[in-house]
PDB file as gemmi writes it, atoms N, CA and C in Angstrom:
CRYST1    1.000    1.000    1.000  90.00  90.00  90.00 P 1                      
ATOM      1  N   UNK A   1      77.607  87.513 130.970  1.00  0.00           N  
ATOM      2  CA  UNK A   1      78.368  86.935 129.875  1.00  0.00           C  
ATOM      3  C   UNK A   1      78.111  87.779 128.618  1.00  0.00           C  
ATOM      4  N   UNK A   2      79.300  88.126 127.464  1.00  0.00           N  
ATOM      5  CA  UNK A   2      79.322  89.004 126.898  1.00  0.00           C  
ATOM      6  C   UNK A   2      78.553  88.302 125.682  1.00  0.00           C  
ATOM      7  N   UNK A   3      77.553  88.750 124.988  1.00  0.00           N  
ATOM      8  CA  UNK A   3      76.845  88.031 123.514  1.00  0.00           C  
ATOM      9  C   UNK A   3      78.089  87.999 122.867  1.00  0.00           C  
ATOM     10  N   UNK A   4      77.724  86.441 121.812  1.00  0.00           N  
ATOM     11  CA  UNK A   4      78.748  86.108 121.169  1.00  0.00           C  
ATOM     12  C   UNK A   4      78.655  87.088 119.759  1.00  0.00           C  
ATOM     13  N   UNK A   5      78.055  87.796 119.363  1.00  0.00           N  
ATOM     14  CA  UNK A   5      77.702  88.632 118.343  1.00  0.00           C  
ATOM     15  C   UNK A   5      77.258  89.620 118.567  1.00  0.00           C  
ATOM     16  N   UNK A   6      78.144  90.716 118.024  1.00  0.00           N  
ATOM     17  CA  UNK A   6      77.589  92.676 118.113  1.00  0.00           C  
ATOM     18  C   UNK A   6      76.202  92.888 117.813  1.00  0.00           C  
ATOM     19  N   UNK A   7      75.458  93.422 118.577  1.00  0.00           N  
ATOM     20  CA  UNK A   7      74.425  93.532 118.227  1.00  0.00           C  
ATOM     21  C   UNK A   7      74.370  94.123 116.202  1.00  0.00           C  
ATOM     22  N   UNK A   8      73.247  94.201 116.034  1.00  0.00           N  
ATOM     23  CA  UNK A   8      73.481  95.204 114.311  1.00  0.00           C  
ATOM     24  C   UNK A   8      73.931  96.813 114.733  1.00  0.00           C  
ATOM     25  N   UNK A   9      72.897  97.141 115.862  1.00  0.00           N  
ATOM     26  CA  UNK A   9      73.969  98.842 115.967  1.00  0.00           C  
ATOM     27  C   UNK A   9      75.273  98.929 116.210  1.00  0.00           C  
ATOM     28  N   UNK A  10      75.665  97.648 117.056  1.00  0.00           N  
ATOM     29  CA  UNK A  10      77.273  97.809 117.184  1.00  0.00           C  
ATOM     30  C   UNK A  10      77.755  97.337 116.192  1.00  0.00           C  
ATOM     31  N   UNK A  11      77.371  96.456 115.197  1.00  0.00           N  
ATOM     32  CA  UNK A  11      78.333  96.067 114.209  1.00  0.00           C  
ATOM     33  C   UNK A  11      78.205  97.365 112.982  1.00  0.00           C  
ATOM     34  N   UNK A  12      77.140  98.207 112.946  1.00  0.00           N  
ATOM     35  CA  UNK A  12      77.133  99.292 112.362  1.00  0.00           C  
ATOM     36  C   UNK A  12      78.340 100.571 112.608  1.00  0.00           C  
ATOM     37  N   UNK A  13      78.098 101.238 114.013  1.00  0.00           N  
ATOM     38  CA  UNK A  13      78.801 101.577 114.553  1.00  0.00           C  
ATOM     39  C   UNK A  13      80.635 101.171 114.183  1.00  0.00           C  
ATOM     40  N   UNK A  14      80.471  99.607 114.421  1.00  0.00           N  
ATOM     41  CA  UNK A  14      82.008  99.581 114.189  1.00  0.00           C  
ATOM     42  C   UNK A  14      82.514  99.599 112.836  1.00  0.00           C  
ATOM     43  N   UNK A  15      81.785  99.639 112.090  1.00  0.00           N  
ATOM     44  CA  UNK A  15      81.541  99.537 110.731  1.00  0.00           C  
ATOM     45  C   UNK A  15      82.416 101.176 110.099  1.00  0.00           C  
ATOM     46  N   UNK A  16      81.116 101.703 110.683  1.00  0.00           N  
ATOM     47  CA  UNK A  16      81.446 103.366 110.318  1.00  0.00           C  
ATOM     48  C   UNK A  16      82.905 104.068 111.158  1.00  0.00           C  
ATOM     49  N   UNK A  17      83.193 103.223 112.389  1.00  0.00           N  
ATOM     50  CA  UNK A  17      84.531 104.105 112.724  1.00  0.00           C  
ATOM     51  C   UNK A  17      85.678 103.340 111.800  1.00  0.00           C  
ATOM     52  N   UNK A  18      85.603 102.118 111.693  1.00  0.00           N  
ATOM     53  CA  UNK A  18      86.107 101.659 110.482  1.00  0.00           C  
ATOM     54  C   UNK A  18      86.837 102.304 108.989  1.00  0.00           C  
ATOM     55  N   UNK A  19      85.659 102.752 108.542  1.00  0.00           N  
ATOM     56  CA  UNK A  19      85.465 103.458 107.361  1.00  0.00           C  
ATOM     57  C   UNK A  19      86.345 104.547 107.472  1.00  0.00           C  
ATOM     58  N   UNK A  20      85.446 105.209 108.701  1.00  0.00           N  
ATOM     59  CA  UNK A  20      86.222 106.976 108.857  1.00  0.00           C  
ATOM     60  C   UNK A  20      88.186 106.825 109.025  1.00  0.00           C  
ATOM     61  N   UNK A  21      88.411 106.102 109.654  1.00  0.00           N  
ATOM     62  CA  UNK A  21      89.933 105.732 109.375  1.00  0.00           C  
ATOM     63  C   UNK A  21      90.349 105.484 108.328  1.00  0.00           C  
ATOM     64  N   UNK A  22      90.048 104.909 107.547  1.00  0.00           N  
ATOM     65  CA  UNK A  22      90.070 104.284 106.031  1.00  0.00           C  
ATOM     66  C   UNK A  22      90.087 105.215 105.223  1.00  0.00           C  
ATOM     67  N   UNK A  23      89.481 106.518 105.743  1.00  0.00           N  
ATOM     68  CA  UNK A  23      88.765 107.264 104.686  1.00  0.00           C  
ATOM     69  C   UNK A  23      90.128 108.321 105.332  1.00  0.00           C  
ATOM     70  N   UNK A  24      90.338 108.806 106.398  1.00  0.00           N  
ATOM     71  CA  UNK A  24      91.088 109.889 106.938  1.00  0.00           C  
ATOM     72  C   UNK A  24      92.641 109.227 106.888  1.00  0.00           C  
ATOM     73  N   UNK A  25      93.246 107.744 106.467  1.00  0.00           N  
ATOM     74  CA  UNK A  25      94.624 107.353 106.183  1.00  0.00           C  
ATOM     75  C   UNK A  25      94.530 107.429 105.040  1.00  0.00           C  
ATOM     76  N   UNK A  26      93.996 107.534 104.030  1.00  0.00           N  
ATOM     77  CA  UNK A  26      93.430 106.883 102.437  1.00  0.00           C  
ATOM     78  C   UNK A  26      95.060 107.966 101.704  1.00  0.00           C  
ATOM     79  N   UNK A  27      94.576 109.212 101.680  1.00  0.00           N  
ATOM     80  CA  UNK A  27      95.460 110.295 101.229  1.00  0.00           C  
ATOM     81  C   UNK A  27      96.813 109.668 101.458  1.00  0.00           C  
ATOM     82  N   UNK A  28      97.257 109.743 102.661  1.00  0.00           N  
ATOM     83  CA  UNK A  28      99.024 109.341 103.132  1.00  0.00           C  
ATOM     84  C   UNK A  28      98.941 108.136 102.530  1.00  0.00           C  
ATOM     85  N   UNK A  29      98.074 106.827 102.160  1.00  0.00           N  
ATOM     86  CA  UNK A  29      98.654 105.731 101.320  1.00  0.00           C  
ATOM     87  C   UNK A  29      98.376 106.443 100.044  1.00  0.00           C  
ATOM     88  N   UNK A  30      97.757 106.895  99.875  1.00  0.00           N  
ATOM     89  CA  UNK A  30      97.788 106.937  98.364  1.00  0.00           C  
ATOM     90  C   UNK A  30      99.016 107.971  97.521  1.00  0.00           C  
ATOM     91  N   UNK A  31      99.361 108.694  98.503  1.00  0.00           N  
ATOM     92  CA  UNK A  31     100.675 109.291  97.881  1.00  0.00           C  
ATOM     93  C   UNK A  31     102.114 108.411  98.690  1.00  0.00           C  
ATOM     94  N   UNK A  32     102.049 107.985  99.346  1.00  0.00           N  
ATOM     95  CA  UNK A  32     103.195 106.389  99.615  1.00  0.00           C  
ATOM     96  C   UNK A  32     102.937 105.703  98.486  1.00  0.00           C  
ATOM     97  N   UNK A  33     101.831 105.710  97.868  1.00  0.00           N  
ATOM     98  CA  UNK A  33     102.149 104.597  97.120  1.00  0.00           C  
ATOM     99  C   UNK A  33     102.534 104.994  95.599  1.00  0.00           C  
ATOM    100  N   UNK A  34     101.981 106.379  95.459  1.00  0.00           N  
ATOM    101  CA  UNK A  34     102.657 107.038  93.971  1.00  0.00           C  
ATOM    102  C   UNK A  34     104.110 107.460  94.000  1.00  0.00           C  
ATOM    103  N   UNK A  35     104.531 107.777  95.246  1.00  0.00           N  
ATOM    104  CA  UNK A  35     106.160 108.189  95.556  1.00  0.00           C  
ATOM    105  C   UNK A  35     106.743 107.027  95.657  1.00  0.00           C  
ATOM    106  N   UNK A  36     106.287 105.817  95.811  1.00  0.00           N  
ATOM    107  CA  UNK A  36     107.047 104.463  95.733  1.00  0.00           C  
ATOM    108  C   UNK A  36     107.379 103.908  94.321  1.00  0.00           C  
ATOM    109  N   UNK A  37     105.619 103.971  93.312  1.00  0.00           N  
ATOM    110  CA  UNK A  37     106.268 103.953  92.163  1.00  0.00           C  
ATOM    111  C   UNK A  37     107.253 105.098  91.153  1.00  0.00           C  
ATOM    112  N   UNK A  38     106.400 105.967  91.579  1.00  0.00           N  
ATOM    113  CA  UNK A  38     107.983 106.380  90.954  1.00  0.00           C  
ATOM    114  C   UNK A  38     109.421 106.295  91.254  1.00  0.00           C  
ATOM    115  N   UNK A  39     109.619 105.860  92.256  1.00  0.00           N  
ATOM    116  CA  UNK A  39     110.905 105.273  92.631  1.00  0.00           C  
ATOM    117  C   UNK A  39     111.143 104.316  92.039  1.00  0.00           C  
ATOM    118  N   UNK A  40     110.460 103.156  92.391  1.00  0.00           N  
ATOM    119  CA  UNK A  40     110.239 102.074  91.268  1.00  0.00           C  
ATOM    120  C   UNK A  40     110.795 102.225  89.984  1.00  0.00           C  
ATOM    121  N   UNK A  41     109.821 103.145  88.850  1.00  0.00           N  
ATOM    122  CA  UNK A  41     109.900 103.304  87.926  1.00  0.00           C  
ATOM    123  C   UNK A  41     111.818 103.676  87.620  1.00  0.00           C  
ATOM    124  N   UNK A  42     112.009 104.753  88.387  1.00  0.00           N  
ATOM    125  CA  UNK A  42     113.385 105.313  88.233  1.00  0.00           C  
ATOM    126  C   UNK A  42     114.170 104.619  88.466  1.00  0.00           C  
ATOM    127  N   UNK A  43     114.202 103.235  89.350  1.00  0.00           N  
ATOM    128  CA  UNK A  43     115.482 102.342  89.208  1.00  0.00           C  
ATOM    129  C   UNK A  43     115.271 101.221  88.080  1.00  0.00           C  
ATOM    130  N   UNK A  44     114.263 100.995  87.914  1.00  0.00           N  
ATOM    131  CA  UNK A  44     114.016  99.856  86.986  1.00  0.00           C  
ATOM    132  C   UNK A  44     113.915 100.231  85.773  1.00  0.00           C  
ATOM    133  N   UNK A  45     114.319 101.701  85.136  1.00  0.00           N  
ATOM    134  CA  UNK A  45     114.518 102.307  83.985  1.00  0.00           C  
ATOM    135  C   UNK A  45     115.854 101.621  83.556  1.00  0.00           C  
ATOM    136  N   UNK A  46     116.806 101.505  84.345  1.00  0.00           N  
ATOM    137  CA  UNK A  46     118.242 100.882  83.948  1.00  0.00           C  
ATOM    138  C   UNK A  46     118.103  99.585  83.665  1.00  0.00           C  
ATOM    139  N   UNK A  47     117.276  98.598  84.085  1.00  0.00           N  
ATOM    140  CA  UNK A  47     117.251  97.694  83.536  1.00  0.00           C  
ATOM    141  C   UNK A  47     115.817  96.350  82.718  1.00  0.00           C  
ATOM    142  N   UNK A  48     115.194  97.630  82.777  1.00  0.00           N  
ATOM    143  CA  UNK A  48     114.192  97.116  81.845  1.00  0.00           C  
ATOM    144  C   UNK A  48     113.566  98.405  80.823  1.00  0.00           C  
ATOM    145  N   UNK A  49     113.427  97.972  79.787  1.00  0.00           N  
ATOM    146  CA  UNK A  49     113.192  99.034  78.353  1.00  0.00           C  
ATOM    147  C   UNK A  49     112.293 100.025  79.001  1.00  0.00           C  
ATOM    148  N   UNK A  50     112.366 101.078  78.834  1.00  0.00           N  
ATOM    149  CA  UNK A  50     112.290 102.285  78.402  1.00  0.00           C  
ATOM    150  C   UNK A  50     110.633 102.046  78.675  1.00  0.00           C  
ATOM    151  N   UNK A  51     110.221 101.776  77.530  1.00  0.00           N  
ATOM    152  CA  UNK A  51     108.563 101.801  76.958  1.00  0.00           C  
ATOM    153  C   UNK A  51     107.873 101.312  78.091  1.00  0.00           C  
ATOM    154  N   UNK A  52     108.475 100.010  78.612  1.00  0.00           N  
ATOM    155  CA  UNK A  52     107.845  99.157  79.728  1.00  0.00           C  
ATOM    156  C   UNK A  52     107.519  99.940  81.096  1.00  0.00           C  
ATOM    157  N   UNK A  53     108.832 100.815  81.108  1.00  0.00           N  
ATOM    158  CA  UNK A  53     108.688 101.208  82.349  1.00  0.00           C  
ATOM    159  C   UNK A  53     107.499 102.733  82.282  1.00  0.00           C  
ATOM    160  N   UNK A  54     107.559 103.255  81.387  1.00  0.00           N  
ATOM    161  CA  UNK A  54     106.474 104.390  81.033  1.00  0.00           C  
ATOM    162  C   UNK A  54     105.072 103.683  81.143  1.00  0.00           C  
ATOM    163  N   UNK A  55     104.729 102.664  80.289  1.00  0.00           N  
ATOM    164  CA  UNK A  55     103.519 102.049  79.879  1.00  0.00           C  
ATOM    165  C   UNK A  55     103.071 101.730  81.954  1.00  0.00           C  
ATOM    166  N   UNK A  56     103.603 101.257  82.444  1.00  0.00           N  
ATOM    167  CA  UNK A  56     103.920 100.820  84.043  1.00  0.00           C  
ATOM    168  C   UNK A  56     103.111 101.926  84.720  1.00  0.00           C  
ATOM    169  N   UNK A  57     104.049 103.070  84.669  1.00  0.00           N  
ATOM    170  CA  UNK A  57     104.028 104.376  85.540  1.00  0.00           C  
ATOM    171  C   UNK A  57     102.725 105.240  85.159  1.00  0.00           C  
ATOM    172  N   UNK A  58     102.859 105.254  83.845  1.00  0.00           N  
ATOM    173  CA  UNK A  58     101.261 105.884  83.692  1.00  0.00           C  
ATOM    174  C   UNK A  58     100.156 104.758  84.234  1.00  0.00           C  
ATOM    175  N   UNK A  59     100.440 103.820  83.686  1.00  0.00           N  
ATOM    176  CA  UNK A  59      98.517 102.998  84.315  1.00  0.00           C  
ATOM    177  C   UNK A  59      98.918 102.872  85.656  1.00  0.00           C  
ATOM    178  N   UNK A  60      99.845 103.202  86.578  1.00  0.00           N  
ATOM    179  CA  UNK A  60     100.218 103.338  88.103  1.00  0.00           C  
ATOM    180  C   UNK A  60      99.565 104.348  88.066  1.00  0.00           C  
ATOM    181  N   UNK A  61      99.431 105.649  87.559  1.00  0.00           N  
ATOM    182  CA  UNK A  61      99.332 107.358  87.709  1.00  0.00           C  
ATOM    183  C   UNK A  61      97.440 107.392  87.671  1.00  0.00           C  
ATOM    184  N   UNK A  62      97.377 106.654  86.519  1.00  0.00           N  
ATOM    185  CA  UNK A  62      95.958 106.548  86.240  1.00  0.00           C  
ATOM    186  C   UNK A  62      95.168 105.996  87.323  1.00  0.00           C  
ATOM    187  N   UNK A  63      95.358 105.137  87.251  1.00  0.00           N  
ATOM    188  CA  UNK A  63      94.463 104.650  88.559  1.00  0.00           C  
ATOM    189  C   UNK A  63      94.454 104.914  89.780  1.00  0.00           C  
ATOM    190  N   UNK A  64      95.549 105.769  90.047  1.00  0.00           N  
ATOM    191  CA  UNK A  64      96.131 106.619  91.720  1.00  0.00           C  
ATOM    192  C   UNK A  64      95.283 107.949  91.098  1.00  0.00           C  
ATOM    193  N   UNK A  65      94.992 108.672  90.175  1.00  0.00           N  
ATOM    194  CA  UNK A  65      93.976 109.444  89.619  1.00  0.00           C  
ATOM    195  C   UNK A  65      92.754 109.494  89.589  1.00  0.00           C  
ATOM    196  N   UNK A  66      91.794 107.896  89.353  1.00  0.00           N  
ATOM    197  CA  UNK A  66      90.542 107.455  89.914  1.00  0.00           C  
ATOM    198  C   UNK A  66      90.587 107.647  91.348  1.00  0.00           C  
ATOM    199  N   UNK A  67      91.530 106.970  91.963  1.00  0.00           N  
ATOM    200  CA  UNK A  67      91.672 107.153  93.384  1.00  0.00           C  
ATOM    201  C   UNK A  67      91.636 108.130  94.157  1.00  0.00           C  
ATOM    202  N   UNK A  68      91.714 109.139  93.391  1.00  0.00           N  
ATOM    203  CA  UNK A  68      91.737 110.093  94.378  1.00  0.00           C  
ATOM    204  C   UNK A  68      90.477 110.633  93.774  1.00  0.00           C  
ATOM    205  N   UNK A  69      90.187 111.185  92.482  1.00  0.00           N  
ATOM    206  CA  UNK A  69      88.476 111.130  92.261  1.00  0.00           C  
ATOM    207  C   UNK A  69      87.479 110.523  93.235  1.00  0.00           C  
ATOM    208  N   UNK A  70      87.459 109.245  93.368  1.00  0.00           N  
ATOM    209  CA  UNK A  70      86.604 108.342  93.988  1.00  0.00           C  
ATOM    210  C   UNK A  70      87.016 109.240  95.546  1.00  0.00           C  
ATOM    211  N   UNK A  71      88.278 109.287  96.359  1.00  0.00           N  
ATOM    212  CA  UNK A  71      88.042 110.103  97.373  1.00  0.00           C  
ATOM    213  C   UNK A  71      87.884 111.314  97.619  1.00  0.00           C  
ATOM    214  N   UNK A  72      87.924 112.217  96.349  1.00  0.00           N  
ATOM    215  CA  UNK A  72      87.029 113.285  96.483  1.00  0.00           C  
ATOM    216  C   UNK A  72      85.444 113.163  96.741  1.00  0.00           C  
ATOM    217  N   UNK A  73      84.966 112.459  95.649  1.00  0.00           N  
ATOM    218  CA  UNK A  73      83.451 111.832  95.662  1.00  0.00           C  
ATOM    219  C   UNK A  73      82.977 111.524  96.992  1.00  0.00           C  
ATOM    220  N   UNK A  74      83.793 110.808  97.283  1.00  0.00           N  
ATOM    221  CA  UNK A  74      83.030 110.208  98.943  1.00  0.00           C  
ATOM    222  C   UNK A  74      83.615 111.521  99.979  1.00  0.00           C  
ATOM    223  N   UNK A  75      84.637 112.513 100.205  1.00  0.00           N  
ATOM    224  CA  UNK A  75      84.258 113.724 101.195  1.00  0.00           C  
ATOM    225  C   UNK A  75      83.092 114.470 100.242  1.00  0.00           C  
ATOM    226  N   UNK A  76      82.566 114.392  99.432  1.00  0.00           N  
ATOM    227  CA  UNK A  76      81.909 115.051  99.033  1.00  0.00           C  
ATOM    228  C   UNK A  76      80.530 114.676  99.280  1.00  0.00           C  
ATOM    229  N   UNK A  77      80.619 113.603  98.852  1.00  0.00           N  
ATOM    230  CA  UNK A  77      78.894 112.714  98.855  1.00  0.00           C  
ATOM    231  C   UNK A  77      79.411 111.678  99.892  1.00  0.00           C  
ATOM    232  N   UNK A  78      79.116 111.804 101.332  1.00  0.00           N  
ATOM    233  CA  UNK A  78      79.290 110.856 101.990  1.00  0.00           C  
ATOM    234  C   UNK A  78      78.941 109.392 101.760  1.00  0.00           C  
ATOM    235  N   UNK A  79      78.922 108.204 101.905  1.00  0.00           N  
ATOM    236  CA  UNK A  79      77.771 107.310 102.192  1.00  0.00           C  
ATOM    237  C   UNK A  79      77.380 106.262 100.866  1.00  0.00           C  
ATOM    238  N   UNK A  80      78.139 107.128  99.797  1.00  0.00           N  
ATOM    239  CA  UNK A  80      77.808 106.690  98.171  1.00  0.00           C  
ATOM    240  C   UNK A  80      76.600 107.753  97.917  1.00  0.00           C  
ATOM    241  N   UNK A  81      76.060 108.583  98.665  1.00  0.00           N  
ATOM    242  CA  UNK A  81      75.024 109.082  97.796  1.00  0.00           C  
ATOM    243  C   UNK A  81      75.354 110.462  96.462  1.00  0.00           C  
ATOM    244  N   UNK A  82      74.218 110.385  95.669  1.00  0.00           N  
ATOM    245  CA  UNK A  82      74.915 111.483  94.586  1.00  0.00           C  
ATOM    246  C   UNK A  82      74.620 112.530  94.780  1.00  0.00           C  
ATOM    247  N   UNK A  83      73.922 113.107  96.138  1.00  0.00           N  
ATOM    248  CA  UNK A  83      73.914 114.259  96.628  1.00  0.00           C  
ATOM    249  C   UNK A  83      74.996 114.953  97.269  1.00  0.00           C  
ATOM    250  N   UNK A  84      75.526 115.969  97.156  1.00  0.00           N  
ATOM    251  CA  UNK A  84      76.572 116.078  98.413  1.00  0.00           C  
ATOM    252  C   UNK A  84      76.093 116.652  99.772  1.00  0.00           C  
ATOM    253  N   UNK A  85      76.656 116.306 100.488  1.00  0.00           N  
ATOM    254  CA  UNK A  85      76.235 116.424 102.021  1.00  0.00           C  
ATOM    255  C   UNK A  85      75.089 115.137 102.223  1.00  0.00           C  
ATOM    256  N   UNK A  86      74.403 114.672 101.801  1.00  0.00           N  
ATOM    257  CA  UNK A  86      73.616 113.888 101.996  1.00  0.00           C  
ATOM    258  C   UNK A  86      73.673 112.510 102.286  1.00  0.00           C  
TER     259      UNK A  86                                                      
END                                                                             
């Protein structure tokens, strides 16, 4: 009979192949999701002001900018550490 709970190495294990997917799709969402807003942005220019839709698209840009920082950081420094490779 199969244990009702992963051991900790297997829940580790599933943990980390987890991640590595997460980490190796991350890129293709994260530019789906900047090519969406700017689509966004470009139809909803016709009917909402101008300013709104800029003010929108940049803090969209900005934070798709951390985002990709933060996934540089982690191929860089695996794990959270502030070493790289480590």
């Amino acid at each position: 009979m199969p244990p009702s709970h992963p051991s900790p190495t297997d829940s580790h294990h599933i943990f980390e192949v987890q991640l590595s997917v997460l980490l190796r799709s991350f890129p293709f969402a994260l530019a789906g999701s900047v090519i969406s807003a700017c689509v966004v942005a470009y139809v909803m220019q016709a009917v909402v002001p101008k300013a709104q839709v800029v003010a929108w698209i940049s803090a969209t840009l900005v934070v798709a900018t951390f985002r990709f920082g933060a996934m540089l950081r982690e191929e860089r420094c695996p794990g959270g550490s502030t070493t790289p490779g480590i």
